[in-house]
C-alpha positions in Angstrom: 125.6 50.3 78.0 128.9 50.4 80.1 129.3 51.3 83.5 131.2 54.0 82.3 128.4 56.0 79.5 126.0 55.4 82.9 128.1 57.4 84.9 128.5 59.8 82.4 125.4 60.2 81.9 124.3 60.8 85.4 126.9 63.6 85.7 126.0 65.2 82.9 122.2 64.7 84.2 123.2 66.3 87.4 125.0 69.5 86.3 122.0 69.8 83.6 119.5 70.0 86.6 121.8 72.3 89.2 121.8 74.8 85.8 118.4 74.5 86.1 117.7 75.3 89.2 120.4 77.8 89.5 118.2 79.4 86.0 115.1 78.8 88.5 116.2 81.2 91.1 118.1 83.5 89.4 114.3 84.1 87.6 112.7 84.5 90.9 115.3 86.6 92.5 114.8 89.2 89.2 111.1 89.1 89.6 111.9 89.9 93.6 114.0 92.8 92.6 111.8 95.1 90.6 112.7 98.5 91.2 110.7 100.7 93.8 110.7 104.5 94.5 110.9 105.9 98.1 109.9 109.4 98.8 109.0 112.2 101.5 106.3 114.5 102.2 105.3 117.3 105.3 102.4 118.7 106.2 101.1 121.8 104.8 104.0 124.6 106.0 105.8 121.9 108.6 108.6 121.9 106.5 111.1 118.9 106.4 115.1 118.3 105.2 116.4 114.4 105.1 119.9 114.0 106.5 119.7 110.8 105.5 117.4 107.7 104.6 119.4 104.4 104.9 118.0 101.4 103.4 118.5 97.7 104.7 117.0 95.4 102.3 115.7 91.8 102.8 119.1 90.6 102.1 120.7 92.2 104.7 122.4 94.8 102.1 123.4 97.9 103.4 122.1 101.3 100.8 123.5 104.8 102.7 121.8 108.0 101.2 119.1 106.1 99.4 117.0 109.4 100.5 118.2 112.9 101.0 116.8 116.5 100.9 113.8 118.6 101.0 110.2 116.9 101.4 107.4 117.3 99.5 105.5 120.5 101.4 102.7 122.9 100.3 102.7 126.5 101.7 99.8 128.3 100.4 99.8 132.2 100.7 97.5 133.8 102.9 97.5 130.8 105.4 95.2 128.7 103.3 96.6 125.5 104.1 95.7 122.9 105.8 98.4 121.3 108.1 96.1 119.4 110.4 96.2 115.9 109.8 96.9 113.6 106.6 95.2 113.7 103.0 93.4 110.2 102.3 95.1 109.4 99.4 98.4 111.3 99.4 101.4 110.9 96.8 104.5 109.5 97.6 107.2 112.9 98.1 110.2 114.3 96.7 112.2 111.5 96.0 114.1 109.1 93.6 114.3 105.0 92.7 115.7 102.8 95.0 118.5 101.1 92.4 119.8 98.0 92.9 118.1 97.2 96.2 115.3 94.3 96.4 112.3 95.2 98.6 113.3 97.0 102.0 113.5 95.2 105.1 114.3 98.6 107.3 114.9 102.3 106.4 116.3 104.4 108.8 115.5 108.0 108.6 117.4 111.2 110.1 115.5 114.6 109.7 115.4 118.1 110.5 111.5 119.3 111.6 112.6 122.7 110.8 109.0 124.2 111.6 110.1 123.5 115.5 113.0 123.3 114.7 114.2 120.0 116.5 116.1 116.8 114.7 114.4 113.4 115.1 115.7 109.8 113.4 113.4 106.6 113.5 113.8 103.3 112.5 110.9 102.0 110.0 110.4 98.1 110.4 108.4 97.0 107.0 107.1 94.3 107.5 106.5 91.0 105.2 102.8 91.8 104.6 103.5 94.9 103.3 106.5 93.2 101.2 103.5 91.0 99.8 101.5 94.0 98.8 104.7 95.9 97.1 105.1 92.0 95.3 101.1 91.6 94.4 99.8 93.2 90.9 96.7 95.0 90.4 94.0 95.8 87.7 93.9 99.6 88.1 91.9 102.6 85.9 94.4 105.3 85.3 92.1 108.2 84.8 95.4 110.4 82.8 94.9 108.3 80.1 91.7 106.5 80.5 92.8 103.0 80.4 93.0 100.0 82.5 96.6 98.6 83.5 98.1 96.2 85.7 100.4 98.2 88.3 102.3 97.5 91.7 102.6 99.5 95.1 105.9 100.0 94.6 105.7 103.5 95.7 107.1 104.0 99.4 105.8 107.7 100.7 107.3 108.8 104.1 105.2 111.3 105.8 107.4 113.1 108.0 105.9 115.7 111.2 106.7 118.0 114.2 107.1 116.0 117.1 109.2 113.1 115.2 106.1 111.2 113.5 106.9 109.0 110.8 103.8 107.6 108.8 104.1 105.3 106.1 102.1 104.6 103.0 102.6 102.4 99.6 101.1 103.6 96.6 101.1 103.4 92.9 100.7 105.7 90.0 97.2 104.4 89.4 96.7 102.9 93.0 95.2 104.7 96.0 97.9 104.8 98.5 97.4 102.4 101.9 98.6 102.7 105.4 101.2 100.3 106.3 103.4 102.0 110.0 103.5 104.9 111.8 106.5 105.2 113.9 107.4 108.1 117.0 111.0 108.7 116.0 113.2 110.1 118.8 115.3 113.8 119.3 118.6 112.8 117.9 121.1 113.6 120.7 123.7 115.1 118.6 121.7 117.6 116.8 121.6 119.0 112.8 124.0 117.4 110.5 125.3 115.0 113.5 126.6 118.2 115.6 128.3 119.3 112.7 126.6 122.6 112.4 126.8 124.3 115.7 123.2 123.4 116.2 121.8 125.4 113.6 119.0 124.0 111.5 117.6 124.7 108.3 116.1 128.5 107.5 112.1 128.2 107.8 110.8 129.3 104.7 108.7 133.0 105.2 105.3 131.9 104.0 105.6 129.0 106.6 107.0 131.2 109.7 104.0 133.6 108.9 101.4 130.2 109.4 103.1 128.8 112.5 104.0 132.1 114.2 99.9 133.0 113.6 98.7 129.7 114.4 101.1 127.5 115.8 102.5 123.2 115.4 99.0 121.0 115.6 100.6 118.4 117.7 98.8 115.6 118.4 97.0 115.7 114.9 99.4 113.2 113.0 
């Protein structure tokens, strides 16, 4: 064999095995980038609108908007609700997929509390164990439709309350949900829709004005 068919040959064995490799990653990169829901929820009556939810994921990319709108919020007639506290288990809000984004390394969040009414933003650190649980599969029992399934917790539910708390949770459809931060967000200085608004807020809904005008915001409960 000639010097020449020996070079050849090694280039040829080179760009074989940088295809390879580039076909390696590009597999684990899809597997990284699975597509994962972010939503919000209130307590009973302590109703909640998202300015904004911004999204940096662990690639340092940049997703404005990723959440917006009302939360998730019960308001029972006759003041039957509970707002003291957390459920155990509870679902992941009003919200929509994250598209295009691989897991989340920070979301910022800017809210209106309009039970107060008062507007808070906090900055959510997740952190790589809870990036390990989003990546980690599961044997899970859906009790819907009775069967067993493997499933992620690639849901991301944002529990938003008076007093700017921010608790976070990551669930599945057939997965009970698990603590993973609670963050004290601050009074944003510049007020509803970034002083846009003349610092007016949100209307209160009646059935939730009723509750807290009988019984008040249970601070400290969150």
């Amino acid at each position: 064999m000639s010097d020449c068919t020996r070079s050849i040959k090694k280039a040829m064995s080179l760009v074989l095995g940088l295809l390879l490799a580039g076909c390696a990653q590009g597999l684990a990169q899809s597997s990284e980038g699975k597509t994962w829901f972010l939503g919000f929820g209130a307590p009973d009556y302590m109703e909640v609108w998202i300015e904004t939810a911004d999204i940096v994921d662990v690639r340092e990319r940049v997703f404005r908007r990723a959440g917006a709108g009302i939360a998730s919020v019960r308001r029972p007639h006759d003041n039957q609700g509970t707002p003291v506290g957390w459920p155990d288990s509870p679902g992941s809000g009003a919200g929509r997929d994250v598209i295009g984004a691989d897991l989340p390394r920070l979301i910022y969040v800017r809210w209106q509390s309009l039970a107060e009414p008062q507007t808070y933003e906090a900055y959510i650190v997740i952190s790589e164990s809870a990036r390990e649980i989003m990546r980690k599969p599961e044997k899970a029992f859906c009790r819907a439709d009775g069967k067993w399934i493997t499933d992620y917790r690639n849901d991301i539910g944002i529990g938003l309350a008076p007093g700017g708390i921010a608790k976070v949770w990551l669930g599945g459809p057939c997965l009970k949900a698990v603590e993973i931060a609670r963050v004290e967000g601050t009074i944003n200085p510049k007020g509803p829709y970034e002083g846009k608004s003349g610092g007016k807020h949100r209307p209160l809904s009646e059935a939730s004005k009723a509750y807290i005008d009988k019984f008040g915001i249970p601070y400290g409960s969150w």
